[in-house]
N, C-alpha and C positions, 0 to 999 in steps of 0.2 A: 534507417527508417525515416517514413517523414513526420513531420511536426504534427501531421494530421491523423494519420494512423497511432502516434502514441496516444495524440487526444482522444481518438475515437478507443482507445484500451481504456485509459486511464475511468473513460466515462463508462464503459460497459462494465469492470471491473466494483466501479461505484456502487453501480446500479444493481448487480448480483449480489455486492455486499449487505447493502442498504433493505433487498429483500427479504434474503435469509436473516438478515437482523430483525428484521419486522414481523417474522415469519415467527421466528422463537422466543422474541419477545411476547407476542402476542397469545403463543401458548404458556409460555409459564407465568406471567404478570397479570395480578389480584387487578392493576388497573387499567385505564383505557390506555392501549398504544395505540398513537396516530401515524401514518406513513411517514407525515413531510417531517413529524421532528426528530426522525430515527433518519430520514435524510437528509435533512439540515444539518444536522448535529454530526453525521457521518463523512459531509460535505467539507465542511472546516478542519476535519482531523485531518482530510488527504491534503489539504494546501502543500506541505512538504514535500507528498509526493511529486507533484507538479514541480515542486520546486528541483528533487533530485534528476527528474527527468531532463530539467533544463541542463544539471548541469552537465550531464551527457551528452548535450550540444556542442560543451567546447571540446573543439578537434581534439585536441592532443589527448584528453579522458575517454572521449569513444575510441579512438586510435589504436588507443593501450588497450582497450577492453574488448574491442574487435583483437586485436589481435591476439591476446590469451585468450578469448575464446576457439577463437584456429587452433591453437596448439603452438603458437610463433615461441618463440624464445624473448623478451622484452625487459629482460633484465638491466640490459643496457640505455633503452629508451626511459626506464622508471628511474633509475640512477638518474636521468639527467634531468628530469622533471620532479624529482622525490618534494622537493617544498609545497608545490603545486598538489599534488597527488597527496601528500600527507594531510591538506587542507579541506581537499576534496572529501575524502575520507575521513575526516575528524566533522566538517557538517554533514555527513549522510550519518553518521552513527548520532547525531544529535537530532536529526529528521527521524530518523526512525523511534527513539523514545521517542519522538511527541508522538508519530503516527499511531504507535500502540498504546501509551496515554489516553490519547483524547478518542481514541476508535473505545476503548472500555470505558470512557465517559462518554460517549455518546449513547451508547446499549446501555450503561446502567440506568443515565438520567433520563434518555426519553423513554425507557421502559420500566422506569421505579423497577427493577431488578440487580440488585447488590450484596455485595460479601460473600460468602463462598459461592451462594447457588449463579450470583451477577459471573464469578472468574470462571465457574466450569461452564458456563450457559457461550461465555464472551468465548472461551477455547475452542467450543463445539461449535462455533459463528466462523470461525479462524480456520478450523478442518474443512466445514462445509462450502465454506469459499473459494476456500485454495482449489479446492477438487473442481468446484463449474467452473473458474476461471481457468485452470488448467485444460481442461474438458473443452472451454469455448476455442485457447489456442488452438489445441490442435484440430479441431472442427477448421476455424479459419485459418487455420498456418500462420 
């Protein structure tokens, strides 16, 4: 993929999140929610993602990863790269807490919505998402 086509995901994927956050924020919260600070605030959560995307640039992690995705056999390729790849994979599960951290401080703080009714509201943000962004791929392949 190119560098542009991830961008334009990562931003549309943003942008679906940031509404439906806005969206249920705005029906269940006693206060005012504003758009930009449920995108602002949803903005800085994804930094990581940006960042795990990069690191799918370097060859030999897409390599590996295109090729289990085929069905390849890469037993042998991860063997030789295991340090690299155990690194790889030790900052993306550290990118990931944050992303889901600061994505549930984002909807809790800019929508004063928290503690159980903020986790079920934030999970119901998390289904609804996954679904149009799923829904947008395959619309555009």
């Amino acid at each position: 993929k190119s560098i542009w086509i991830a961008a334009a995901g990562i931003t549309a994927a943003w942008l679906i999140n940031a509404v439906i956050m806005y969206a249920v924020g705005a029906m269940v919260s006693k206060s005012k929610v504003r758009f930009t600070d449920v995108a602002a605030f949803l903005l800085f959560a994804i930094i990581p993602e940006i960042i795990a995307k990069l690191l799918f640039a370097i060859p030999i992690v897409n390599r590996i990863g295109g090729m289990q995705l085929a069905g390849y056999d890469t037993s042998a390729l991860i063997e030789q790269h295991l340090p690299l790849l155990l690194k790889v994979s030790i900052l993306l599960v550290i990118l990931l807490v944050w992303i889901v951290f600061w994505e549930y401080k984002a909807f809790s703080e800019s929508t004063n919505v928290k503690n159980g009714k903020g986790v079920v509201c934030f999970v119901l943000i998390c289904i609804l998402s996954s679904i149009a962004i799923d829904c947008l791929w395959e619309f555009f392949g």
